[in-house]
Structure formats: C-alpha cells, structure tokens
Phi, psi and omega in degrees: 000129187286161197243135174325308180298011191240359141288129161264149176238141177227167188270133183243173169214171178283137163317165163025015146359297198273217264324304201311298162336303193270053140271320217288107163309161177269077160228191182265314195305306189301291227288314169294298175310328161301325187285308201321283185315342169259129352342284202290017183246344178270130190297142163328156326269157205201105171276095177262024155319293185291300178350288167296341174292304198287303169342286197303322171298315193260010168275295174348273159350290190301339184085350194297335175242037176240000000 
C-alpha cells in the first residue's frame, strides 16, 4: 500500500457540477445524496479532498442549506 506521501496530488473538482446544481433541492438529504454519487462515480484509486471542498464551497455559495 502506497503512503499519501508518495503521491502527487493535484487539485481536482467533480465533472458536470452546473448539470447537478440545477437538480439540487435545498435539503441536506439531495445535497448529500449527491455528493454521495459523485464520489462513487470517480474511478479508483482518487484524493477526492479538493473536490468535496468545492462541492461544499459551491452549496455554500448557492445558499442551499442554510
């Protein structure tokens, strides 16, 4: 098993974002269900950190959960 550090990581984001956003309800339940399916939709093996930041950065933004 490879160690974090013997990787490069480069910042990533999720594909086709703006499609998802306009599907999303303002609830925790979509917003979470969503994220869920893009995580499990990114191919093995993936540091989806930045990724899930920008997600959470673009509800944020968007107002959907407040």
């Amino acid at each position: 098993m490879a160690h974090l550090g013997e990787h490069s990581l480069s910042k990533s984001t999720f594909g086709g974002l703006d499609a998802v956003f306009k599907q999303l309800k303002p609830d925790s339940e979509s917003v979470n269900r969503a994220l869920l399916e893009l995580i499990q939709k990114t191919p093995e093996p993936a540091f989806l950190l930045s990724a899930v930041l920008h997600f959470v950065e673009m509800v944020d933004q968007k107002g959907l959960l407040e």
